[in-house]
C-alpha positions as CSV (number, residue, x, y, z in Angstrom):
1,X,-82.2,-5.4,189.3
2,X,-81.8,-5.2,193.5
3,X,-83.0,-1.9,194.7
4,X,-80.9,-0.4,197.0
5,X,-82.2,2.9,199.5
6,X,-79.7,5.2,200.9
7,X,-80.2,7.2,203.6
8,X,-78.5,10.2,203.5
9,X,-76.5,11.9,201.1
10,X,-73.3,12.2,203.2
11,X,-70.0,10.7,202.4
12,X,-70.4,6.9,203.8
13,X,-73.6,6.8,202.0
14,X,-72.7,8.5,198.8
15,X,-69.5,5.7,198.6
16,X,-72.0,3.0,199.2
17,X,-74.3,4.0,196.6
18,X,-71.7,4.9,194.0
19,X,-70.3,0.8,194.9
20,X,-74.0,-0.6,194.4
21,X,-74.2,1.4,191.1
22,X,-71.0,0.2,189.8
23,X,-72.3,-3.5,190.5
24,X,-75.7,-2.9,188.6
25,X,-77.8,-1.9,191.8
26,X,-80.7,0.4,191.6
27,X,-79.8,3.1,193.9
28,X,-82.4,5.6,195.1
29,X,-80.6,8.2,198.0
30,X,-82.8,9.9,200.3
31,X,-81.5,13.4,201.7
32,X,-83.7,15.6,204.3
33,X,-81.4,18.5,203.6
34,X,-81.5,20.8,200.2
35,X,-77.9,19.6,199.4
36,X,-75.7,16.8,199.0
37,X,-72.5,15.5,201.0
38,X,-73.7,16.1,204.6
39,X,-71.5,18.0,206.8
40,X,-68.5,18.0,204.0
41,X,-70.4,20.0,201.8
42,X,-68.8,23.3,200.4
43,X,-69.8,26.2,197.9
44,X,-68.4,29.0,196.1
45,X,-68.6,32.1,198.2
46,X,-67.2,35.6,196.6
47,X,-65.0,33.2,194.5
48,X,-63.8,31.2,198.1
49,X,-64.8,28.0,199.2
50,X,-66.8,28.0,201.9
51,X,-67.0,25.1,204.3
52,X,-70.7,25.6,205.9
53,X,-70.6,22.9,208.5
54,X,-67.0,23.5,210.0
55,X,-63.9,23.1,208.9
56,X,-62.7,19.9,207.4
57,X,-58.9,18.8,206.5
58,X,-58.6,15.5,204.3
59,X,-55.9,13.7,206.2
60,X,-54.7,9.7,206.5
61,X,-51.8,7.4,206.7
62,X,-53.3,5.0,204.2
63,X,-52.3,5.0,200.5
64,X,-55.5,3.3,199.4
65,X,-58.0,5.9,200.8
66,X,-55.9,8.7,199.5
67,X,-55.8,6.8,196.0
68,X,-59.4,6.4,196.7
69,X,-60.1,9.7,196.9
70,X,-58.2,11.9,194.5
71,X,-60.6,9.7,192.2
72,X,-62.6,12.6,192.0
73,X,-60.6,15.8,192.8
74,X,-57.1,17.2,192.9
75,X,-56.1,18.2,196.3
76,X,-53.8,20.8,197.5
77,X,-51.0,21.1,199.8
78,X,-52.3,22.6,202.8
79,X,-51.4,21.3,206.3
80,X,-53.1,21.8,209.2
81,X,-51.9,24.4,211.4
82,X,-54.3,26.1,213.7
83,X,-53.3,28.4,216.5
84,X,-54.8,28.7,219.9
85,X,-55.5,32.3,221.0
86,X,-55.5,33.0,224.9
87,X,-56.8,36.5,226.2
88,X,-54.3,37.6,223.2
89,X,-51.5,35.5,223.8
90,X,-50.9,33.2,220.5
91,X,-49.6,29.7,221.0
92,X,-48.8,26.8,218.1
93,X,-50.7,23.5,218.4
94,X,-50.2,21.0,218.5
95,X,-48.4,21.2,221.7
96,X,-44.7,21.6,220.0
97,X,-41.7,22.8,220.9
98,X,-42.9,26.3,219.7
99,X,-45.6,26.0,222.1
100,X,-43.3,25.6,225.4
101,X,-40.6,27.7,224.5
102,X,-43.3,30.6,224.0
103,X,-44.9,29.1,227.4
104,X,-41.6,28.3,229.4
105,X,-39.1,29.9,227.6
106,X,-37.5,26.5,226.8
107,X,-35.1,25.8,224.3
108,X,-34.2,21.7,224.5
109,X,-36.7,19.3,224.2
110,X,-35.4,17.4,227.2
111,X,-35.7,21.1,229.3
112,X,-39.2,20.5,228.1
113,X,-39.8,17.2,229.3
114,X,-38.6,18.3,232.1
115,X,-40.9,20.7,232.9
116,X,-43.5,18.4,232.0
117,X,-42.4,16.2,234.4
118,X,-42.5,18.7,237.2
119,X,-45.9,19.7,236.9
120,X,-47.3,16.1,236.7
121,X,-45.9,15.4,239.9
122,X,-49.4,16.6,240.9
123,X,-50.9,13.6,240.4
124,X,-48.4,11.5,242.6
125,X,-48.0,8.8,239.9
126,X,-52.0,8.2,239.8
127,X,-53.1,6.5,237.0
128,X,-55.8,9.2,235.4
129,X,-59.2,8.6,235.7
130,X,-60.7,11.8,234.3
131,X,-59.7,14.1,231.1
132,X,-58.3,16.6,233.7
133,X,-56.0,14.1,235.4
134,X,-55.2,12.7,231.9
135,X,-53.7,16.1,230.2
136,X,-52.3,17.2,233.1
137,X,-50.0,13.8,232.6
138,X,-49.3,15.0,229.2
139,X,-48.8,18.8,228.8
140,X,-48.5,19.7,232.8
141,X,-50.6,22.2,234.7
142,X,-49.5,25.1,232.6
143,X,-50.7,24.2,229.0
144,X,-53.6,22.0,230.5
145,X,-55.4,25.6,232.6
146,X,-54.5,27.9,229.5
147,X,-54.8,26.2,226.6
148,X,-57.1,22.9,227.4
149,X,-59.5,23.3,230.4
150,X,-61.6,26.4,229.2
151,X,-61.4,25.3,225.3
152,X,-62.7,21.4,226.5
153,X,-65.3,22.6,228.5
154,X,-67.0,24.7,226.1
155,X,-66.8,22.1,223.5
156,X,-68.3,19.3,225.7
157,X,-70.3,21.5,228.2
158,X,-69.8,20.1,231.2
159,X,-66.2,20.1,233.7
160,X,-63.0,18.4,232.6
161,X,-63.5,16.0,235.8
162,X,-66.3,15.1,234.0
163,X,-65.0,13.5,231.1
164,X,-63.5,10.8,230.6
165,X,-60.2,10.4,230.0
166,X,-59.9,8.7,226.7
167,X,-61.2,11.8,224.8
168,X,-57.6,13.1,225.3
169,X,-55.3,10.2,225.1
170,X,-54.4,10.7,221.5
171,X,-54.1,14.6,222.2
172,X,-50.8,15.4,219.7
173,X,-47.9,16.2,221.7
174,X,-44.2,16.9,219.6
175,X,-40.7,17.6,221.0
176,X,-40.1,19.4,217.9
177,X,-40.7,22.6,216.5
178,X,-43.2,21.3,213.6
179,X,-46.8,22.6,213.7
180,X,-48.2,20.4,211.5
181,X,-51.0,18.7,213.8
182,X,-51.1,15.6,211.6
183,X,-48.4,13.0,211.5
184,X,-50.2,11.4,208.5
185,X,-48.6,10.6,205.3
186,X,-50.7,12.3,203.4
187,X,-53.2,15.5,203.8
188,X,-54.4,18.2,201.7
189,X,-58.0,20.2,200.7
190,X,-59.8,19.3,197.5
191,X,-59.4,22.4,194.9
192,X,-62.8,23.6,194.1
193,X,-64.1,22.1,197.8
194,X,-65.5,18.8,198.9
195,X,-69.4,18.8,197.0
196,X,-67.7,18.4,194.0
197,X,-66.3,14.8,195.3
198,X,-70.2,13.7,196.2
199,X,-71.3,14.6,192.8
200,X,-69.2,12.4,190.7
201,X,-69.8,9.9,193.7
202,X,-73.6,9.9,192.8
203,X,-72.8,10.6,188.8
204,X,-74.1,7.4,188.0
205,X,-77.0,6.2,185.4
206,X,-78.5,3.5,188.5
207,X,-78.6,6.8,190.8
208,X,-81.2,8.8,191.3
209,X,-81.4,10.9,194.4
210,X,-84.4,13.1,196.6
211,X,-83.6,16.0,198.5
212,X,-86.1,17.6,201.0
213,X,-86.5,14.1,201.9
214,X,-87.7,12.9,205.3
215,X,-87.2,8.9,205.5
216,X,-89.4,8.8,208.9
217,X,-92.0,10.8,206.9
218,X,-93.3,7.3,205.2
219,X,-90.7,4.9,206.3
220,X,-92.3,1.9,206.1
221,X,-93.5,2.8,202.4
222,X,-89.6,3.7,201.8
223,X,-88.3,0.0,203.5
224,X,-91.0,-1.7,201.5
225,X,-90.1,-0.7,197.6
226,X,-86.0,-1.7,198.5
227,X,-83.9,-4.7,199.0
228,X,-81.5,-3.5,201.1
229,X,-81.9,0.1,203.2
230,X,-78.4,1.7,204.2
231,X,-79.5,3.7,206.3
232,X,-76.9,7.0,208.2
233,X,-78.9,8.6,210.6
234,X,-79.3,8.1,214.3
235,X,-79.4,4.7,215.2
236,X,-81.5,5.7,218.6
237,X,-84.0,7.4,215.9
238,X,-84.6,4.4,213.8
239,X,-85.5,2.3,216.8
240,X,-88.0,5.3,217.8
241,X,-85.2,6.0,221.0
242,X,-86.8,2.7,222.6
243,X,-83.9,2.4,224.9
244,X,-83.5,6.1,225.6
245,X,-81.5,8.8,223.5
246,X,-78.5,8.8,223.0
247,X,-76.5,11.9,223.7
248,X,-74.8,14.0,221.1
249,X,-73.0,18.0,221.0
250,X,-74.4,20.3,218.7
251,X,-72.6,23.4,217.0
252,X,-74.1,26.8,216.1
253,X,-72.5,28.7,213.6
254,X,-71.9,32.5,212.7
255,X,-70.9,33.2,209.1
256,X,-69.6,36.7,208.1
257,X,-68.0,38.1,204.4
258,X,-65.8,41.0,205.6
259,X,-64.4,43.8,203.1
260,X,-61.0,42.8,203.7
261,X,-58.3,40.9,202.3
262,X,-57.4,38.7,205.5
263,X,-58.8,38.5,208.9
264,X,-56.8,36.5,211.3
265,X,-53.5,35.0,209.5
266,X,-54.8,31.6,209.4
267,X,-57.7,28.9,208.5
268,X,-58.3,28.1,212.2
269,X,-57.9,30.1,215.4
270,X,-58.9,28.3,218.9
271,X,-60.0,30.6,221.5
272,X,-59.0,28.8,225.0
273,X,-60.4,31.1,227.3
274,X,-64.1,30.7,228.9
275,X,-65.0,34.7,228.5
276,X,-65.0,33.7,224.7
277,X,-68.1,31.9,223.6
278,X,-66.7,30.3,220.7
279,X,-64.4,27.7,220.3
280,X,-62.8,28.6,217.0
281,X,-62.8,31.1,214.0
282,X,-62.5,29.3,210.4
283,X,-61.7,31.9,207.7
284,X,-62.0,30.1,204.8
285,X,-60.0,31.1,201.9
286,X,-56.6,29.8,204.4
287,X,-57.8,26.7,203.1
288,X,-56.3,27.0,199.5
289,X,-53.8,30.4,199.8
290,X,-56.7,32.4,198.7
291,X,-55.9,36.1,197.3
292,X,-59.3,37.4,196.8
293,X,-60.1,40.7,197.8
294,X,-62.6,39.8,200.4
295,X,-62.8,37.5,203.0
296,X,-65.1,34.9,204.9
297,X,-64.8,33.7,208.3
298,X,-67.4,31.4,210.9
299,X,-67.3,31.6,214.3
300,X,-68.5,28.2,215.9
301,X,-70.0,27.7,219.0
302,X,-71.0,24.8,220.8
303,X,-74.3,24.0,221.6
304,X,-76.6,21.5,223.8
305,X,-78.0,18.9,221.4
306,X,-81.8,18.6,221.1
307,X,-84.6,16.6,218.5
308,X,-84.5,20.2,216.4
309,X,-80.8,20.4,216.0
310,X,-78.0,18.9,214.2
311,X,-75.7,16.4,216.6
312,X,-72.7,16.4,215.2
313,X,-70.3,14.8,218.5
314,X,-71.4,11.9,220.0
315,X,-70.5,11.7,223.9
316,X,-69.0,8.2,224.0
317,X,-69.1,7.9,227.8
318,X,-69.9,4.8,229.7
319,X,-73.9,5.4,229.8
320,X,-74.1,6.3,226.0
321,X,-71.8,3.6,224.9
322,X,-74.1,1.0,226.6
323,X,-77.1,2.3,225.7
324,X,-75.5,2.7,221.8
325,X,-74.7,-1.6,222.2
326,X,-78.3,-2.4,222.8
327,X,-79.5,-0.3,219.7
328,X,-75.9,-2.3,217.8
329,X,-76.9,-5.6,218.9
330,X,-80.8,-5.1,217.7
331,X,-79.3,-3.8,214.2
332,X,-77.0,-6.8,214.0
333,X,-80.0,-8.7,214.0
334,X,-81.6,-6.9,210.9
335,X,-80.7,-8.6,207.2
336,X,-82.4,-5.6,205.5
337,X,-80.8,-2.8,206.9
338,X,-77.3,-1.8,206.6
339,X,-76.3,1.0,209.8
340,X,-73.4,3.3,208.9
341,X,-71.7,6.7,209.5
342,X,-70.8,8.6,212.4
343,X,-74.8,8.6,213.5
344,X,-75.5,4.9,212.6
345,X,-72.6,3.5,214.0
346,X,-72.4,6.6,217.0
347,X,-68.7,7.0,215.9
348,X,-67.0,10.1,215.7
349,X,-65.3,9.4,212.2
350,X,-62.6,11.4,210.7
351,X,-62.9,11.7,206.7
352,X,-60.8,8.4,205.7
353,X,-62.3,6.2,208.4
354,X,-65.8,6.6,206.8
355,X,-64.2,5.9,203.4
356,X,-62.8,3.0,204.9
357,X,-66.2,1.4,206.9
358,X,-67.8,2.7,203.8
359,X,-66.0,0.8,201.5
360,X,-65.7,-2.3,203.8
361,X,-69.5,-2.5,204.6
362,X,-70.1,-2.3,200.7
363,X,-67.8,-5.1,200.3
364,X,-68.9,-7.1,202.0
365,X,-72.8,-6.8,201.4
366,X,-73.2,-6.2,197.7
C-alpha cells in the first residue's frame, strides 16, 4: 500500500486525501493548527455558527463542484448581500442600480451609464494602468473615492496607484436593482457550518491525521516514510525562501458575543472610510436566518504579513508573480511532491476553484 503525506488539513488537501483513500492509499495528514479545514473551519458558538477565519459564502457556476459538495452537507439559501457603510451613509454592493440611485438619484440604467460616462472622461480615453485609473473606468469618480479608494487601501496597505489594475477588473457592476453580488448558478452556506464537510472528507479507515503538527519540525523524516508528499503551505517556505519571500496580506480579527438579538441587519457590513480601521463586520448568525437570542459579530482588520502570522492574500504583482515562477518551475521539477492550495500554488482561490485544482491534481496523480 503507497503512503501518501498531506500537508495541511485545509480543503485542497482534505479532497486529495479523501481521493487517495478511496483508491487504497495510506493517507497520513499533517496539520500545525489544533483543528481541521483551515481557514473554512466553523464551530458552534451560543448555538450559531461561527466562522473564525472570516466569512465564507459557497458560490460557483459549475454543477459538478456543487454536486461535489453537497456530498457531505445540505446547504441553505443564503445569497450574498453585503452592504458598504460610509461615515453612516449605507450603500448596496455590488455596484447596482440601488447603489447609484442612492448615489445620484438615478432612476434608468442608461441615466446611469451616463453618469458613468461623465466621470470617466477623467481619464481622456487612457487605457488604465493602475487600480485607481481602472475603477474609475468602471464606477466613475463618485463610487470609486466613497466606496473603493479608502476600503482598497486598507485591505492592500499601500495607495490605489499602487496596485495594479487587474485586482479590480472583475469588480461586479449591475444595471439592475439586484444585490446579489454573485452571478453564479448556484450559492448557499452549509447548515451546521463548513468543519462538518472536512470531517466526512477525512472519515476514512486509510486516514489518519496529526494536529499540532509542524512539517518543517522533522521534514526530512516526514518526506522519507511517504511516496508522495502533497504538500499546502507556502511554496517560498518549502524552498527555505531561497529566492526571496514572497509577499502576502494578513488579517487580525476581533470576535465579540453581544446580549442582543441582532447587531447590524446583515452578515457583512464594509466600512469604506479610512477613519475606520476595519474593513468589515461579519455577524454570524446572518449566515443561516439565525433567531437566537444573542448574537456574534468579528470585526477584521487588515494586517502587514510577517513569518509569525497567518497570510492569507497573496500580492500577485509583477515582482511576486516572478519570484512565485522560479519557486513553480523548481516544484515542476519534483516527482515526489505534489504543490497545492492558495499557498502552494500562491493563488487566491475561491471555495470551488480549490475543489476543482483539488480534484484535478488527484486525478491526475493517483
Amino acid at each position: 500500500m503507497k503512503k501518501i503525506l498531506i500537508v495541511g488539513a485545509g480543503l485542497f488537501g482534505s479532497i486529495y486525501a479523501s481521493e487517495a483513500a478511496k483508491k487504497g492509499y495510506q493517507v497520513k495528514v499533517i496539520e500545525k493548527r489544533d483543528h481541521i479545514a483551515g481557514n473554512i473551519y466553523t464551530k458552534e458558538v451560543e448555538g450559531i455558527q461561527f466562522h473564525q477565519y472570516g466569512a465564507h459564502i459557497f458560490h460557483t457556476s459549475e454543477k459538478k463542484i456543487w454536486n461535489y459538495i453537497n456530498q457531505f452537507a445540505e446547504f441553505n439559501r443564503y445569497t450574498n448581500s453585503p452592504v458598504a457603510n460610509y461615515k453612516g451613509e449605507m450603500y448596496n454592493l455590488p455596484f447596482n442600480m440601488n447603489t447609484f440611485n442612492k448615489l445620484w438619484g438615478v432612476i434608468t440604467p442608461d441615466e446611469a451609464k451616463a453618469k458613468i460616462e461623465e466621470q470617466r472622461a477623467v481619464l481622456n480615453g487612457k487605457e488604465p494602468e493602475n487600480l485607481e485609473e481602472q475603477a474609475i473606468s468602471l464606477v466613475g469618480k463618485d463610487i470609486y473615492e466613497k466606496l473603493i479608494k479608502d476600503y482598497t487601501e486598507k485591505q492592500w496597505g499601500r495607495p490605489c496607484t499602487e496596485l495594479p489594475a487587474f485586482i479590480i477588473k472583475r469588480l461586479p457592476v449591475r444595471f439592475t436593482y439586484d444585490n446579489n453580488y454573485f452571478n453564479d448558478r448556484f450559492q448557499g452556506i452549509p447548515i451546521g457550518g463548513y468543519t462538518q464537510i472536512v470531517e466526512k472528507m477525512l472519515d476514512h479507515p486509510n486516514i489518519e491525521v496529526h494536529l499540532n503538527t509542524d512539517f518543517f519540525a522533522d521534514k526530512e523524516r516526514y518526506e522519507r516514510e511517504a511516496d508522495k508528499v502533497v504538500y499546502t503551505g507556502m511554496i517560498d517556505q518549502y524552498y527555505e525562501f531561497k529566492y526571496g519571500e514572497l509577499e502576502y496580506r494578513s488579517l487580525r480579527f476581533e470576535h465579540e458575543v453581544l446580549d442582543q438579538e441582532n447587531y447590524q441587519g446583515n452578515a457583512v457590513i464594509n466600512y469604506t472610510d479610512s477613519e475606520t480601521a476595519f474593513t468589515r463586520i461579519i455577524e454570524h448568525k446572518h449566515f443561516e436566518y439565525g433567531t437566537q437570542e444573542k448574537t456574534i459579530i468579528t470585526r477584521e482588520y487588515p494586517a502587514d504579513w510577517t513569518r509569525d502570522n497567518e497570510p492569507y492574500y497573496p500580492i500577485n504583482d509583477k515582482k511576486n508573480n516572478e519570484m512565485y515562477r522560479k519557486y513553480a518551475k523548481e516544484a515542476r521539477n519534483q516527482d515526489k511532491i505534489i504543490f497545492g492550495g492558495r499557498l502552494g500554488m500562491y493563488q487566491y482561490f475561491d471555495m470551488d476553484k480549490v475543489i476543482g485544482a483539488a480534484l484535478y491534481s488527484a486525478s491526475k496523480n493517483l
